[in-house]
C-alpha positions as CSV (number, residue, x, y, z in Angstrom):
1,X,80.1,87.5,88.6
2,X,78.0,90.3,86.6
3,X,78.4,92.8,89.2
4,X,82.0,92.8,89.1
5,X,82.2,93.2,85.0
6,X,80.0,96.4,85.5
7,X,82.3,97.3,88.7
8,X,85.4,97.0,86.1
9,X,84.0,99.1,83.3
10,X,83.1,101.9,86.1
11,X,86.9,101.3,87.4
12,X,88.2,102.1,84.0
13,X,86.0,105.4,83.1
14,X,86.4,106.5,87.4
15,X,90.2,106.2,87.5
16,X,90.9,107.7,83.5
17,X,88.9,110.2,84.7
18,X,90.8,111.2,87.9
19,X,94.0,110.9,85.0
20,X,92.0,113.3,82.8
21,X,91.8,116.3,85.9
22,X,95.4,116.8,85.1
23,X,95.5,117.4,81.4
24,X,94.4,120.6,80.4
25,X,93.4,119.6,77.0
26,X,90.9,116.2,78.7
27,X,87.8,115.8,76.7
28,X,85.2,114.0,78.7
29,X,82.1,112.7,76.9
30,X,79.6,109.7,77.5
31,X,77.2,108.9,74.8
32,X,75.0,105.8,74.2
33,X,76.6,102.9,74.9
34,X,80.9,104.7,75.3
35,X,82.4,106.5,77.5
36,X,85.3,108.9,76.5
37,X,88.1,109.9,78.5
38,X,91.0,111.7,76.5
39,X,93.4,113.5,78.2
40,X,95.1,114.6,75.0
41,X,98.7,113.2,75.8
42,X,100.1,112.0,72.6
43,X,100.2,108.0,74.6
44,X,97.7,105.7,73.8
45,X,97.3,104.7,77.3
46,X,95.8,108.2,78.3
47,X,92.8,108.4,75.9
48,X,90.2,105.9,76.0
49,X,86.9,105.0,75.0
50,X,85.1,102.3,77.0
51,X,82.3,100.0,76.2
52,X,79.6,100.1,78.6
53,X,76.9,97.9,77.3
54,X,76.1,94.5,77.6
55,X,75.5,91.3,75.8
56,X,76.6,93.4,72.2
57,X,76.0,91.8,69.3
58,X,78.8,91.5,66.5
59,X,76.6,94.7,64.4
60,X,76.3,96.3,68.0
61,X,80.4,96.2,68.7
62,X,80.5,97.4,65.4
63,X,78.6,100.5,65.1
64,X,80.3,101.2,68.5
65,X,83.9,100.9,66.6
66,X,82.9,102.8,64.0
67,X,81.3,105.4,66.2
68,X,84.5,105.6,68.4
69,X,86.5,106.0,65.6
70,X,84.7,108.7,64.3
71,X,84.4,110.8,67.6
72,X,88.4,110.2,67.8
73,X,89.2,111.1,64.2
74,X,89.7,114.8,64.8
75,X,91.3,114.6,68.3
76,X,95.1,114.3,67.3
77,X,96.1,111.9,69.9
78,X,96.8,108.4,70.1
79,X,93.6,105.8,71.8
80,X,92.3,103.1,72.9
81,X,88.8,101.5,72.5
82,X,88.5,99.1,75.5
83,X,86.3,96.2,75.0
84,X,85.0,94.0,77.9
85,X,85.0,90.4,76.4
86,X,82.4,89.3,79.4
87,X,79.8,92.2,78.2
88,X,79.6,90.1,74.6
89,X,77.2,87.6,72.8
90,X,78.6,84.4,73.4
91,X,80.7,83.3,70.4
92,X,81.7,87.3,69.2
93,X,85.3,87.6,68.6
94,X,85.8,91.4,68.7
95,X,89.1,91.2,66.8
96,X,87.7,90.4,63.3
97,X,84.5,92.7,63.8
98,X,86.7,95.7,65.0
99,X,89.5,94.9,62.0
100,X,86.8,96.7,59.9
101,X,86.8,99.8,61.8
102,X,90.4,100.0,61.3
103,X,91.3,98.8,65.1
104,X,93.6,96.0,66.1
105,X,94.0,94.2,69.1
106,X,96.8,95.3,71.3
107,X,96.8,94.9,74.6
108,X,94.5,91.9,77.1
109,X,93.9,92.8,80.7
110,X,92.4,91.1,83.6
111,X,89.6,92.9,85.7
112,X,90.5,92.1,90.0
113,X,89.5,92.7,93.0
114,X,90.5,92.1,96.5
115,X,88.8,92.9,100.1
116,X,92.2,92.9,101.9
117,X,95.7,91.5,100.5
118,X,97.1,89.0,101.8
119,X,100.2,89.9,104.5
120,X,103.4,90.4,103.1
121,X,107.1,88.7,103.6
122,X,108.5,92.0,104.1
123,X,110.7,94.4,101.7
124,X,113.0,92.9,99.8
125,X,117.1,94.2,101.0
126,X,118.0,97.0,99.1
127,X,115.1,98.9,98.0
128,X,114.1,101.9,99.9
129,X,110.6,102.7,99.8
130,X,108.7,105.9,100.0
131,X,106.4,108.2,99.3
132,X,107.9,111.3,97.0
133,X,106.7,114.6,98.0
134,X,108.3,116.7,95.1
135,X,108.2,116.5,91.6
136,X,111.0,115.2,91.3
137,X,110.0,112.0,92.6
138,X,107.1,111.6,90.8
139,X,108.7,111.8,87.7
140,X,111.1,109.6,88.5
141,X,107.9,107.4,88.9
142,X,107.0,107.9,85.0
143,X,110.7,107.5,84.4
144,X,110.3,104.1,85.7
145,X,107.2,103.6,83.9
146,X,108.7,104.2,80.4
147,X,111.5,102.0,81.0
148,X,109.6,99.4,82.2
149,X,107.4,98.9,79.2
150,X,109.2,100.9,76.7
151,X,107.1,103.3,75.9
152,X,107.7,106.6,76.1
153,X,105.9,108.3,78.9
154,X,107.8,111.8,79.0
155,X,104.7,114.0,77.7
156,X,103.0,113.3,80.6
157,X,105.6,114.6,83.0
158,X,104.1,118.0,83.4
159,X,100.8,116.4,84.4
160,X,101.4,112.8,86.2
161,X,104.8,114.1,87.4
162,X,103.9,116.8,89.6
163,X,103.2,116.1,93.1
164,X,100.3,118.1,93.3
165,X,98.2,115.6,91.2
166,X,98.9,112.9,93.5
167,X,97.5,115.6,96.6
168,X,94.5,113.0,97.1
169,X,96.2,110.0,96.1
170,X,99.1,107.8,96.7
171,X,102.4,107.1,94.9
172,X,105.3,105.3,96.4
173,X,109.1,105.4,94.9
174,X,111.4,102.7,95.5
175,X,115.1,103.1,95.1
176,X,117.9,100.8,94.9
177,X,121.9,101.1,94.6
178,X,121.4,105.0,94.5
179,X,119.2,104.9,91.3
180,X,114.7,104.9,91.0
181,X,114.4,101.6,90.4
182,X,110.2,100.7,91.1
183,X,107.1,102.1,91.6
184,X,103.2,101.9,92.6
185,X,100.3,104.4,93.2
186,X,97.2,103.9,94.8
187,X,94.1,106.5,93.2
188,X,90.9,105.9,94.7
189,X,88.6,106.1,92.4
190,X,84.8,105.3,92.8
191,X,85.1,104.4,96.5
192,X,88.4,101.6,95.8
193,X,91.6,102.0,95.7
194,X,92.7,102.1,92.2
195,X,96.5,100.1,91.6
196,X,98.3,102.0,88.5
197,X,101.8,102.6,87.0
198,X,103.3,99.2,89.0
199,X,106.8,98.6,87.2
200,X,110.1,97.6,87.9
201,X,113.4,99.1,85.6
202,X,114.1,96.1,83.8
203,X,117.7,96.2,85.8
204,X,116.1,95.5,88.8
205,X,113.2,93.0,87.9
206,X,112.5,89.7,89.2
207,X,113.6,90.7,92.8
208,X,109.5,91.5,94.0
209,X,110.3,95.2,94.0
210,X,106.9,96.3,92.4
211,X,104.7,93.9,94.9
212,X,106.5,95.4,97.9
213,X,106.3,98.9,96.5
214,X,102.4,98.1,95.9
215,X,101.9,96.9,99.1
216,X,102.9,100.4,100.5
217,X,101.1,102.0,98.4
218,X,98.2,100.1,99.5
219,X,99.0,100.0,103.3
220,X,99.8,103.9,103.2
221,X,96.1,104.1,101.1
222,X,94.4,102.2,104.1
223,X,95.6,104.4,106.6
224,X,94.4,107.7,105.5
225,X,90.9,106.5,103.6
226,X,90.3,103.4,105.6
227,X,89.8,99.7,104.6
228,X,88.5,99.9,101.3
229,X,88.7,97.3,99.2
230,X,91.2,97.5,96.0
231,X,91.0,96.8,92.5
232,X,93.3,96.7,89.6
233,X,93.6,96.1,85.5
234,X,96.1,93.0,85.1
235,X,98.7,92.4,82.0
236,X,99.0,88.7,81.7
237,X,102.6,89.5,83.4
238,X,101.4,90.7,86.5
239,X,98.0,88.5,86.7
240,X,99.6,85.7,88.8
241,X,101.3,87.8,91.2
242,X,98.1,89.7,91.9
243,X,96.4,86.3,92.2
244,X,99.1,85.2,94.8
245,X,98.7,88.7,96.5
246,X,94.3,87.6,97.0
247,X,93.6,89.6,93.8
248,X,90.1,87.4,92.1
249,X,89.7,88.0,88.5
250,X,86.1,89.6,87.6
251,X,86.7,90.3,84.0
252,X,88.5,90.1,80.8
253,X,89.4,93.5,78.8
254,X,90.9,93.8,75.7
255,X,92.4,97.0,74.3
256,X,92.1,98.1,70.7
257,X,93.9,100.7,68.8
258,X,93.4,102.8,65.5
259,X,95.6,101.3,63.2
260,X,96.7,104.9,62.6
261,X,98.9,105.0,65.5
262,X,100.5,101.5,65.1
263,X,104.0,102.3,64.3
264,X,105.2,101.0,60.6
265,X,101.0,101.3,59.7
């Protein structure tokens, strides 16, 4: 499906870039075959460069490492090159050809799309679902986020957990026994909605809190922009429940980081 690898790639560069409006320090840039987004936060997951071209060649993929690197080397923050495995010469292996621009595999994700998801079972009991309209909420949302993945997220508070970023966008909050305990937003980037920061406090995981807090999100995204069709970057983790959800893979990502930043490097 060629049209939804390009679709992916523009989902990455349109929705990092709706992350960048909120970081003072965001760099922007697009040059021949990459696309820069970095917002400056010192977390990986906020400064990326993305392959755009196709059918790359090993020497291709690696003049495009080295060039990344090079455009990141005097940035100060933490990145990620993201590679689309799909946008390859058949029998590349990115990993070894990127090794020698001092960047190592880190992360795989899943390119999907939906037209509509499918209908729901209803919330779970004892989550509470809504909307936060203070900052407060929505950094309880990154809160959530760190814990979650254990990373820390709390440098991008100030821009990710103030309500007025999400003025044009959706996050939902679900709490349970008293405490934030999920979470889900809904950015529409490019004309989709965009699914981001979906994650459960490991306390409360494996009860289908983050699908039903998605689902608002989603349902909540519908009613104000209309029936748009939604697309997302999988982990493996969350790949079959997407699937389960109507979500069809179009692509396979995977993201690189300067060795630099891997801790113990």
């Amino acid at each position: 499906m060629s049209d939804g690898i390009a679709l992916s790639i523009s989902q990455f560069i349109d929705a990092w870039r709706l992350f960048g409006q909120a970081a003072p320090g965001s760099r922007v840039e697009s040059t021949a075959g990459v696309d820069y987004v970095f917002t400056g936060l010192p977390i990986p997951f906020f400064n990326v460069a993305v392959l755009t071209g196709r059918q790359l060649s090993g020497a291709a993929l690696a003049a495009h490492g080295h060039g990344a690197t090079r455009w990141a080397s005097d940035k100060g923050a933490p990145w990620l090159l993201i590679v689309t495995n799909d946008a390859l010469e058949p029998g590349i292996d990115a990993a070894p050809v990127l090794d020698g621009c001092g960047l190592a595999p880190l992360l795989p994700m899943t390119g999907m799309i939906a037209q509509a998801v499918s209908p729901a079972a209803g919330v779970p009991d004892g989550l509470l679902l809504d909307e936060p309209q203070d900052d407060e909420g929505c950094t309880a949302m990154i809160d959530v986020n760190s814990a979650a993945y254990g990373m820390d997220l709390s440098a991008s508070r100030s821009a990710y957990g103030s309500r007025a970023f999400w003025a044009d966008h959706v996050p939902v909050l679900g709490r349970a026994d008293g405490v934030a305990a999920t979470s889900a937003a809904v950015l529409m980037a490019g004309g989709y909605r965009y699914v981001a920061l979906v994650a459960t406090n490991p306390a409360h995981q494996k009860r289908g809190f983050a699908e039903a807090a998605m689902r608002r999100a989603l349902t909540i995204a519908e009613e104000r922009h209309g029936s748009r069709p939604t697309f997302l970057h999988a982990t493996d983790a969350g790949r079959p429940i997407y699937a389960r959800m109507g979500y069809e893979v179009v692509s396979s990502h995977t993201c690189f980081i300067d060795k630099r930043f891997l801790a113990g490097h």
